[in-house]
C-alpha positions in Angstrom: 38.9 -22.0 -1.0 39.8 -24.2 1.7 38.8 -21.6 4.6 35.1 -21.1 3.0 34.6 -24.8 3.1 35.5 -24.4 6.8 33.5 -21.4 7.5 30.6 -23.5 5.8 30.9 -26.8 7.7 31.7 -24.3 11.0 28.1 -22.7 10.5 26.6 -26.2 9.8 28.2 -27.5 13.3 26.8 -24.0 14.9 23.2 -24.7 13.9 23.0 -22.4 11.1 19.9 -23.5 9.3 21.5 -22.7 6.0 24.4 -21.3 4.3 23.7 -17.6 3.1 25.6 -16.1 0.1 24.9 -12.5 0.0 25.8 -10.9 -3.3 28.5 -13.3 -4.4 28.2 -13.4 -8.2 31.5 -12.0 -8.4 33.0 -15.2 -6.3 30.8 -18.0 -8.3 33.9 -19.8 -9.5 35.4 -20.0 -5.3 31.9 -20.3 -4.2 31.4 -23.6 -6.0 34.7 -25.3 -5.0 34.4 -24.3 -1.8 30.8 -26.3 -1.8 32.4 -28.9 -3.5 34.4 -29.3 -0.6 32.1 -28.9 2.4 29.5 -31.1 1.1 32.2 -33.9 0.5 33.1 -33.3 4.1 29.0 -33.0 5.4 27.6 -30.5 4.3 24.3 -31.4 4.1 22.0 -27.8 4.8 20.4 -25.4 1.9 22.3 -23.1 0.1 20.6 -19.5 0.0 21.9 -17.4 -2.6 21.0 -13.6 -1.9 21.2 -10.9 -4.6 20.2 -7.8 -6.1 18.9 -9.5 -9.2 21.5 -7.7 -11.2 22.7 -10.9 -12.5 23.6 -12.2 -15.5 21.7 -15.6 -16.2 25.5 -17.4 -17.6 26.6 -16.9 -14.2 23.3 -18.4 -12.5 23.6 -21.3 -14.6 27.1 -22.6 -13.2 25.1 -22.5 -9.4 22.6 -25.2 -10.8 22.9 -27.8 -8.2 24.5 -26.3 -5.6 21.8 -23.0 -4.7 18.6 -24.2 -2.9 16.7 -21.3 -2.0 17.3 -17.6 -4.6 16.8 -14.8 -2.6 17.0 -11.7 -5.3 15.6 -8.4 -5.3 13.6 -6.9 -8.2 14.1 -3.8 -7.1 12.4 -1.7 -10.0 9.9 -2.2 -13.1 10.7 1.2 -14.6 13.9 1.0 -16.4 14.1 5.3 -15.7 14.0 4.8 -11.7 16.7 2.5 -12.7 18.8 4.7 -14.3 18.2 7.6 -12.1 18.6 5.9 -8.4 21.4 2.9 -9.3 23.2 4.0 -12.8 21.4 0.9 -14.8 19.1 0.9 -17.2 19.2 -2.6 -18.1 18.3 -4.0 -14.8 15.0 -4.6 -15.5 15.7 -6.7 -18.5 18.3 -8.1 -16.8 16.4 -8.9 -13.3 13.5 -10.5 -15.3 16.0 -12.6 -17.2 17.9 -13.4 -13.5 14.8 -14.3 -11.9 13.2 -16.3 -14.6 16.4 -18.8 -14.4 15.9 -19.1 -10.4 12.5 -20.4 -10.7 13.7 -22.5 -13.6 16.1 -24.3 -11.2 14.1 -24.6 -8.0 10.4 -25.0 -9.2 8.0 -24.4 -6.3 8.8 -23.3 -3.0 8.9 -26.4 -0.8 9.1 -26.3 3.1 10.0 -28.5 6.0 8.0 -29.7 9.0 9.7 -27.0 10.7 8.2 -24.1 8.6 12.5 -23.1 7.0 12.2 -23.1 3.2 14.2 -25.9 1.8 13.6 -25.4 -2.1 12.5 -22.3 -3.9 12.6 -19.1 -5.1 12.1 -16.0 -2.8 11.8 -12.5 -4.3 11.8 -9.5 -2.1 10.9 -5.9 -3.1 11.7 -3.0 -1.2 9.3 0.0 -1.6 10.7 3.1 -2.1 9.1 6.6 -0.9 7.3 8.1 -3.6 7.0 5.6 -5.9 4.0 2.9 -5.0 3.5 3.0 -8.7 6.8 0.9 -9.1 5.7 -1.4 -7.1 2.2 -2.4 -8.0 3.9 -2.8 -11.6 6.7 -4.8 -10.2 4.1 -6.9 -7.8 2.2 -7.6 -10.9 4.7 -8.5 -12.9 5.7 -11.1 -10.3 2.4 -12.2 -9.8 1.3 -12.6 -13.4 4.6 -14.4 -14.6 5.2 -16.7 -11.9 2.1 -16.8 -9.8 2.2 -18.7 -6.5 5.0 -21.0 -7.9 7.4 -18.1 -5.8 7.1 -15.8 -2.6 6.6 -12.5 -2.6 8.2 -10.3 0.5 6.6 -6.8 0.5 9.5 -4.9 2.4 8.8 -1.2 4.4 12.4 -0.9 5.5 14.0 1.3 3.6 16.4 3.5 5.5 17.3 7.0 4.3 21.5 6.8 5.5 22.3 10.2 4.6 20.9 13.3 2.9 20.7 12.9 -1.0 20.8 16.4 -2.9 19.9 15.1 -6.0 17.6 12.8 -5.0 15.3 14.4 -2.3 12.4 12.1 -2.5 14.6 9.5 -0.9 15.6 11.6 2.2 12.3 10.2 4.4 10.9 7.0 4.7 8.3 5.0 3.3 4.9 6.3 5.1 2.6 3.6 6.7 -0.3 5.6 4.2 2.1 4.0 1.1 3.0 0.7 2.2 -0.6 -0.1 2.7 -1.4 1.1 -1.0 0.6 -1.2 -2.2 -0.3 -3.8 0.0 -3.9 -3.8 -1.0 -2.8 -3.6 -5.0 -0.9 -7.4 -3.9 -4.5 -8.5 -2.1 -6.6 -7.3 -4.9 -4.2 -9.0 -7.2 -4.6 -11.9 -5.7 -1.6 -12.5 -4.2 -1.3 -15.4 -1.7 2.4 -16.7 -1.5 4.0 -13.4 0.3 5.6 -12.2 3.5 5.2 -8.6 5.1 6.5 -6.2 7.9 4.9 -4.7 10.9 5.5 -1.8 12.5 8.6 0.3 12.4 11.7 -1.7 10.4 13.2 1.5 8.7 16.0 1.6 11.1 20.0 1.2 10.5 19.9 -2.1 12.7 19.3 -3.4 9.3 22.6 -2.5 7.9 24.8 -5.5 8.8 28.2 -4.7 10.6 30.8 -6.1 8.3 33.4 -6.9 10.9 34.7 -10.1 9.4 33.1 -12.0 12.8 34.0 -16.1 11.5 36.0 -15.2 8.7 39.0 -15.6 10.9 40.1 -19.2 11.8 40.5 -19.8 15.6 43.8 -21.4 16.9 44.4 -22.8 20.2 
């Protein structure tokens, strides 16, 4: 775990604003001695820990302390879409339950002078093509439950990467007509705390290249 320290204290010297954990539930354990480490060597910058919301809250509860900002999805409402698109029916019970202990640890979202969250709980939803329904009833839910105590990011950018047979709905993208149906359910809901896109963002520039750039360590 010593290397992760160094990668973390590395970004920190970088200018990173924060340390970003993208779907590292299966690493918790590493993750937290690694932190351990950096922060007794100056690590002193948030802690962003970015999931899918498939999460199980036992695991969540060891990050207490050392996550600043939760980034999860809540990807569906409907446990059927759930099945059908990622093999899981339980995710909804199991994204409420996730995202219920994030908020539980953060509280409020809090923000420095320099407009970067510091503290908080951030919950993005991407809209699929065909189904606005799920995501009025999974804006709502959000809403309702945890009212402007989180963020709420509305996201267009789903990105059709190949040609699914058995699931042809998902072979375009979301069309400007639906991502403005849902955002008027969030305005009529009265949704305040929320970020949205502009323009075109369904595009494979937002598939990260995994090409292990920092992993590495450099020698002279």
């Amino acid at each position: 775990m010593e290397r992760l320290g160094e990668i973390f204290l590395e970004l920190k010297e970088k200018g990173a604003a924060n340390i970003n954990l993208v779907t590292g539930a299966h690493y918790v354990p590493q993750i937290i001695e690694a932190l351990d480490m950096a922060r007794r060597n100056g690590l002193d910058i948030p802690v962003v820990y970015n999931s899918s919301g498939y999460e199980k809250t036992e695991t969540l509860k060891l990050l207490e302390g050392y996550v600043d900002i939760y980034l999860p999805d809540l990807k569906y409402l409907d446990p059927e879409l759930a099945q059908k698109f990622s093999y899981a029916p339980d995710y909804v019970q199991a994204a409420k339950a996730a995202i219920g202990e994030m908020v539980r640890q953060t509280g409020k979202c809090e923000f420095g002078e320099d407009g970067y969250i510091r503290k908080g709980t951030i919950v993005r939803h991407l809209i699929l093509p065909g189904h606005t329904g799920n995501s009025i009833k999974a804006l709502r839910y959000l809403h309702e439950t945890y009212g402007e105590d989180i963020y709420i990011s509305i996201m267009n950018q789903y990105t059709p990467v190949r040609k699914f047979v058995e699931f042809k709905e998902l072979n375009r993208k979301v069309t400007k007509r639906e991502y403005e149906k849902v955002l008027d359910a969030a305005v009529d809901m009265g949704i305040q705390n929320g970020f949205i896109q502009e323009g075109e963002t369904a595009s494979e520039s937002f598939i990260p290249d995994f090409d292990y750039e920092g992993v590495e360590k450099n020698t002279p």
